[in-house]
N, C-alpha and C positions, 0 to 999 in steps of 0.2 A: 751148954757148951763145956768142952773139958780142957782144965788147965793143960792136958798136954800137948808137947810139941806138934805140928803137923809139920809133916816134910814138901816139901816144893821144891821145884825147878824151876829156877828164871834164868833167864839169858840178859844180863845186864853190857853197857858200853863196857867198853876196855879200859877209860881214864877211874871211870867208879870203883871196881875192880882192883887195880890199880891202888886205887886209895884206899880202899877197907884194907886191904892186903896189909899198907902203908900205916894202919892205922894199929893192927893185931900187933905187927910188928914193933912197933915203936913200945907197946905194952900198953897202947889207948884203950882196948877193946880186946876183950877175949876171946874172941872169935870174928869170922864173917859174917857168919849167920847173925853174930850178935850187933853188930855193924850197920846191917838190913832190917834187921827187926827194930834197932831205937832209930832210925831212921820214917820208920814206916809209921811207927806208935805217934813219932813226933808230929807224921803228915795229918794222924788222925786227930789228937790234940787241936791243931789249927783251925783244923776243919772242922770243930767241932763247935772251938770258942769264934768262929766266924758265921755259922749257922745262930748261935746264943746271939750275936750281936744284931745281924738281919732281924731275929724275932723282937730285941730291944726296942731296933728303930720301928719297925713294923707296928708294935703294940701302940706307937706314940703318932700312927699318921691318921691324918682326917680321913674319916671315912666319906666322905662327900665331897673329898677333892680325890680321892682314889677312884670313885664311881664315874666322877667326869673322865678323869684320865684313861680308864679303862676304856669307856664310850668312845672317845675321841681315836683310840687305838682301835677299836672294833669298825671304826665308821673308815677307818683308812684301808684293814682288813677287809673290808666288802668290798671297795673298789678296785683292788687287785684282780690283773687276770685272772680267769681260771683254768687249770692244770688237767 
């Protein structure tokens, strides 16, 4: 993948807008695009160190009480209509 920019079109609300706008302006932010982009980096961040944590708790669960609980799900699953 290559450091450079790729261009895009979104179509964002009008208050967001609005406030990147609000934000270049004031001298927060150098741009929109740059406004959009530490926005979006930030989304990925979260969801990155959210997924890390899922795997934490995950590594520390019983696996013999996950196998019940799977079953127990599976065995409520068969008794649903079917589609």
């Amino acid at each position: 993948m290559s450091d450079r920019k790729a261009r895009l079109t979104v179509t964002v609300d009008p208050h967001l807008f609005a406030y990147a706008e609000h934000l270049v302006e004031s001298g927060k932010a150098p741009s929109v695009s740059a406004v959009f982009n530490d926005a979006l980096a930030e989304k990925e961040r979260r969801d990155r160190h959210a997924v890390q944590h899922l795997k934490e708790i995950a590594a520390q669960a019983d696996p013999a009480k996950v196998a019940r609980m799977v079953a127990h799900v599976d065995a409520q699953a068969a008794r649903l209509p079917k589609r």
